[in-house]
SEDREN-903598 format. One record per residue (C-alpha): residue number from 0; residue in three letters; x, y negated, z. Coordinates in steps of 0.5 Angstrom, whole numbers, plus 500, padded with zeros to 3 digits. Layout:
+-----+-----+-----+-----+-----+
:   n : res :   X :   Y :   Z :
+-----+-----+-----+-----+-----+
: NUM : ALA :   X :   Y :   Z :
...
+-----+-----+-----+-----+-----+
//
This chain:
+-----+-----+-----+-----+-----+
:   n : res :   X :   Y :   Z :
+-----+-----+-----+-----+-----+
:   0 : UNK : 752 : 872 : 188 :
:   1 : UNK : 756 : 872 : 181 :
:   2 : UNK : 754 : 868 : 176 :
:   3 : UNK : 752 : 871 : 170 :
:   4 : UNK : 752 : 869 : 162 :
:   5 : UNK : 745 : 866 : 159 :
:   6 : UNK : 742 : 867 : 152 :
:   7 : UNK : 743 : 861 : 148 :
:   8 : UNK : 735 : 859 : 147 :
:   9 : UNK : 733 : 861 : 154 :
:  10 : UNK : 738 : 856 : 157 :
:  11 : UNK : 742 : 850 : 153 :
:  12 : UNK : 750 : 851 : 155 :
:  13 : UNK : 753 : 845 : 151 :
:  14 : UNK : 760 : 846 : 156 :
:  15 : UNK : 759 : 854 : 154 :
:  16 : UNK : 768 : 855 : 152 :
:  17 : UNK : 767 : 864 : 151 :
:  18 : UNK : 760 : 866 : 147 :
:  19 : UNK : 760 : 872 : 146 :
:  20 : UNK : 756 : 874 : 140 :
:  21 : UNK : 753 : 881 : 142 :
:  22 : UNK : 747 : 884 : 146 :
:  23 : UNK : 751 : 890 : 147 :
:  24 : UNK : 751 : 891 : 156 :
:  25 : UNK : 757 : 895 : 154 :
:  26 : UNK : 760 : 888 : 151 :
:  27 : UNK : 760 : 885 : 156 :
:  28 : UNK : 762 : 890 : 161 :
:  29 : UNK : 769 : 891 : 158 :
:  30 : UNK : 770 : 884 : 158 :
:  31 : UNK : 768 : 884 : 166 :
:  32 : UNK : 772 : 889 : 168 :
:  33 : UNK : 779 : 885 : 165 :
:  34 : UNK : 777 : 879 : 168 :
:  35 : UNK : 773 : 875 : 164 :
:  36 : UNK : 766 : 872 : 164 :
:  37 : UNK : 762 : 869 : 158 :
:  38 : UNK : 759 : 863 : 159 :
:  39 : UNK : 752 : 865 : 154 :
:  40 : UNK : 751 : 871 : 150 :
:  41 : UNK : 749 : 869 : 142 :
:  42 : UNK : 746 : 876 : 140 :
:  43 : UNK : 747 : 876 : 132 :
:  44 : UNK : 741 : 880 : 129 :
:  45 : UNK : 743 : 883 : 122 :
:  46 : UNK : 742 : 887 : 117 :
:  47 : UNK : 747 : 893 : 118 :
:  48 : UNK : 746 : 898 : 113 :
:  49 : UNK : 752 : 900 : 109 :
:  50 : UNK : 753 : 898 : 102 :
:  51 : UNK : 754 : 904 : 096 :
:  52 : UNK : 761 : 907 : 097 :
:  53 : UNK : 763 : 901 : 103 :
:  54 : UNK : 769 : 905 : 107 :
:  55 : UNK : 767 : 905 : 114 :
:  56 : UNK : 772 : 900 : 115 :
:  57 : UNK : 771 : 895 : 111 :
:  58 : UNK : 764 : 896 : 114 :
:  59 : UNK : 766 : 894 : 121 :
:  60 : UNK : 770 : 888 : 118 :
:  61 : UNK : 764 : 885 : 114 :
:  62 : UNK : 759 : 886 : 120 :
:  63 : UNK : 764 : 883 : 125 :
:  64 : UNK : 765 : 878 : 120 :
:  65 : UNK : 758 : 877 : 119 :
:  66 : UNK : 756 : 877 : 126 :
:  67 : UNK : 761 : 871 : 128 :
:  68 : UNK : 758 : 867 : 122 :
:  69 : UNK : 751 : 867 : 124 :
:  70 : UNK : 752 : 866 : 131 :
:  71 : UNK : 757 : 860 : 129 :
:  72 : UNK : 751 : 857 : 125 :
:  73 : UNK : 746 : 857 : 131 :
:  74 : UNK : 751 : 854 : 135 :
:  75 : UNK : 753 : 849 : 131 :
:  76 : UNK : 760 : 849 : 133 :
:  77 : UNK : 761 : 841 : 131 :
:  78 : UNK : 756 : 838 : 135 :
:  79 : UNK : 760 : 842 : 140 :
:  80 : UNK : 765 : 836 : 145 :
:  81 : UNK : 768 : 842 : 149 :
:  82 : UNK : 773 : 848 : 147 :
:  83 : UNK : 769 : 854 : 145 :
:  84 : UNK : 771 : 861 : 143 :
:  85 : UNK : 766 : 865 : 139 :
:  86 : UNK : 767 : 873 : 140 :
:  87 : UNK : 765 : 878 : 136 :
:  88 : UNK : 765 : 884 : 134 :
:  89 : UNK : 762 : 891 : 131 :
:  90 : UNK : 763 : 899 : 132 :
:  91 : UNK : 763 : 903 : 126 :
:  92 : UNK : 763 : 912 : 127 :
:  93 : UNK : 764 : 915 : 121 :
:  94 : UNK : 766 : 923 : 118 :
:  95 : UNK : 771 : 922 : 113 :
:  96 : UNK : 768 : 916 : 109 :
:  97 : UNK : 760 : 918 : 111 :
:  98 : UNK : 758 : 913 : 116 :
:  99 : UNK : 753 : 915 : 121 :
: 100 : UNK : 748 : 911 : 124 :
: 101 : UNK : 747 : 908 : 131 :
: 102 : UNK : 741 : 914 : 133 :
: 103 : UNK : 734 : 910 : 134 :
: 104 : UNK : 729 : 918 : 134 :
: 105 : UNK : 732 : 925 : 137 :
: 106 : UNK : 733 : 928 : 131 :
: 107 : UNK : 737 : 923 : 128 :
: 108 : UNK : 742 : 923 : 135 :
: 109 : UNK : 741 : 932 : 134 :
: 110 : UNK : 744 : 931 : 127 :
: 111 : UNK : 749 : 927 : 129 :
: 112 : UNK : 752 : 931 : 134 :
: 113 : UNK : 751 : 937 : 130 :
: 114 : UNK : 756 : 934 : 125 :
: 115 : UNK : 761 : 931 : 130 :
: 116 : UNK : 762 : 938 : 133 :
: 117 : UNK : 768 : 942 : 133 :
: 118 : UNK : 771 : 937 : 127 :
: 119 : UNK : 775 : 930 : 128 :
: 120 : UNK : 771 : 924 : 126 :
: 121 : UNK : 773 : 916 : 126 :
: 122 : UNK : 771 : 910 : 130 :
: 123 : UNK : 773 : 904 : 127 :
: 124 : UNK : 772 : 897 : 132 :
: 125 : UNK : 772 : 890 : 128 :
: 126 : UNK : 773 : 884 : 134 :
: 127 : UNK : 773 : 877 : 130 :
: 128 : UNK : 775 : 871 : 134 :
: 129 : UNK : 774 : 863 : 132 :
: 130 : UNK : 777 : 859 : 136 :
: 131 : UNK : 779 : 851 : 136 :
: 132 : UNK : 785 : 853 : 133 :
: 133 : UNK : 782 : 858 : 127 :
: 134 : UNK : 779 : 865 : 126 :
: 135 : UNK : 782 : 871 : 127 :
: 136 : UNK : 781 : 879 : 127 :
: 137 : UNK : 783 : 886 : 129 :
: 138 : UNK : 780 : 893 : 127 :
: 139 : UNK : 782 : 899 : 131 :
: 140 : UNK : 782 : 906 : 129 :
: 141 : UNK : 781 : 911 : 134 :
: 142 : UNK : 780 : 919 : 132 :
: 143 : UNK : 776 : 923 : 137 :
: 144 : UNK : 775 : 930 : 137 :
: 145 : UNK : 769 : 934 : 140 :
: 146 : UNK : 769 : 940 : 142 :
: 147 : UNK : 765 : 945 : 139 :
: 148 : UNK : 757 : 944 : 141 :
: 149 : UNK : 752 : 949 : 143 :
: 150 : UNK : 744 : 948 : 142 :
: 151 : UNK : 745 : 947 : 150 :
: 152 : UNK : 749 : 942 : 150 :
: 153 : UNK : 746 : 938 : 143 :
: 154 : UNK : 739 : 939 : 146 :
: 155 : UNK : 741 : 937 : 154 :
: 156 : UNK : 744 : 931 : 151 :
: 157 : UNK : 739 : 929 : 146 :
: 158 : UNK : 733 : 929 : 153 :
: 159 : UNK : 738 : 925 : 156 :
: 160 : UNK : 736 : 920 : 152 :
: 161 : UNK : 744 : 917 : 153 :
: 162 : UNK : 745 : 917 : 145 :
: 163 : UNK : 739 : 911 : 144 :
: 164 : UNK : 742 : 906 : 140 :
: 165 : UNK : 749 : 908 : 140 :
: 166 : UNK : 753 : 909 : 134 :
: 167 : UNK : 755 : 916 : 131 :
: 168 : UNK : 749 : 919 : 136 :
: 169 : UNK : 753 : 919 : 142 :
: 170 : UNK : 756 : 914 : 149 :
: 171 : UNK : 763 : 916 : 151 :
: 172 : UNK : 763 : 912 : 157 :
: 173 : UNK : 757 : 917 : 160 :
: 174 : UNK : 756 : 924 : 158 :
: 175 : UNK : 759 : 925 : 152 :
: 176 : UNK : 765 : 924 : 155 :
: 177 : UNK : 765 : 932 : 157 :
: 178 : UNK : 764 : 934 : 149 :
: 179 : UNK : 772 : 930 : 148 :
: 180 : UNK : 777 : 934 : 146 :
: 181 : UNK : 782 : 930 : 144 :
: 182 : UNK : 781 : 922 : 143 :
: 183 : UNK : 789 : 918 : 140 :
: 184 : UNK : 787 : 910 : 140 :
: 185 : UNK : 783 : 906 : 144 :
: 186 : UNK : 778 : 908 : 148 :
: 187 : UNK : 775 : 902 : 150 :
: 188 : UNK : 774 : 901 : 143 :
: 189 : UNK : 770 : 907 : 142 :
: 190 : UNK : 766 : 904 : 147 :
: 191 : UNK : 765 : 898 : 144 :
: 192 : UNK : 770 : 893 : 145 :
: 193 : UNK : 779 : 894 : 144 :
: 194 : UNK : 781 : 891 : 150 :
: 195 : UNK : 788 : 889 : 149 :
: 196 : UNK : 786 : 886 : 143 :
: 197 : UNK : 781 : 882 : 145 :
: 198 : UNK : 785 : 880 : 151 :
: 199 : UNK : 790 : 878 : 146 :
: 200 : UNK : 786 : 875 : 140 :
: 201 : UNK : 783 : 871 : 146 :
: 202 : UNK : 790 : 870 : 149 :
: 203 : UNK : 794 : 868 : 142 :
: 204 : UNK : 789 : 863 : 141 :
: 205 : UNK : 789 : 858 : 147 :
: 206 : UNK : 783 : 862 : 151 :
: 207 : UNK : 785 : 862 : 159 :
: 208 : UNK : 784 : 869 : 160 :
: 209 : UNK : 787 : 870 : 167 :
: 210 : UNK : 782 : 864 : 170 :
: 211 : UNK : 778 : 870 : 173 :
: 212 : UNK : 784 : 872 : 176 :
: 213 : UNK : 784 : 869 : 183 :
: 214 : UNK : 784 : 862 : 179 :
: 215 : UNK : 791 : 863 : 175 :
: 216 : UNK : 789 : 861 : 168 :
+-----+-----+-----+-----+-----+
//
């Protein structure tokens, strides 16, 4: 049976060497599909309410930012004796500069997909990574464009109930992926994690990222 990563608090992994600061199911499946596996998960509750005139950029970064201090403060990283590698990251949707919200009701996900139909908007994914050796980062920007959305497509995919806590209203990994016309960036970052560069902040700092790969490190 594959093992799978504990919440720290329900099970204390002092020998934890990848923690990843996400509740995010789609986090942790990104990072599974290229091999490797978390040894807990450290969800980080924020606030992530964007600030007057913050460029959805700079809100990314902040919230990634803000993420990896907080879990790093309830690991207590010094008490640590093993290596250990925090990851953390953020993905911000947005329309020029307005930043749409992470849908949580039906009429804010319909209000969602009414803006983003037919129009290109942006998905900007911050990963911060702290490491043995220090803290780094990456943003990645990822332009998409939805084709034009009939009331049937808006009203079908808003009873899928798919768009429930995604950000910009929709998940591109499910449904949604038939309203993308054109898509120029990283697709696993509009998921929720860029891969190749995770794989390669993980990789540039030490973290044995083939080790799950038939026991190469």
């Amino acid at each position: 049976m594959d093992a799978t990563p504990d919440a720290i608090g329900s099970a204390q992994r002092p020998t934890a060497r990848l923690v990843l600061a996400s509740a995010s199911p789609r986090r942790l499946a990104l990072l599974q599909q290229i091999g490797i596996e978390p040894d807990a998960l450290l969800p980080a509750e924020i606030d992530e309410t964007p600030r007057k005139a913050e460029p959805p950029r700079d809100l990314a970064r902040r919230l990634a930012r803000t993420k990896l201090a907080t879990a790093e403060a309830a690991l207590h990283l010094g008490d640590k004796t093993a290596p250990t590698w925090l990851l953390s990251a953020d993905t911000v949707v947005a329309v020029g500069r307005r930043v749409l919200p992470k849908a949580e009701v039906p009429d804010e996900a319909a209000d969602c997909l009414r803006l983003l139909s037919g129009r290109q908007h942006r998905v900007y994914t911050a990963v911060c990574l702290l490491s043995p050796r220090g803290r780094r980062e990456r943003i990645v920007e990822t332009r998409v464009r939805f084709k034009r959305l009939s009331s049937r497509d808006i009203q079908g995919y808003v009873a899928s109930g798919e768009w429930r806590g995604k950000a910009g209203g929709y998940a591109i990994q499910g449904l949604a992926g038939a309203f993308v016309v054109k898509l120029i960036g990283s697709y696993s970052s509009v998921v929720g994690l860029p891969l190749y560069e995770t794989q390669s902040l993980l990789d540039g700092e030490g973290y044995p990222i083939r080790a799950g790969w038939g026991g190469l490190a």
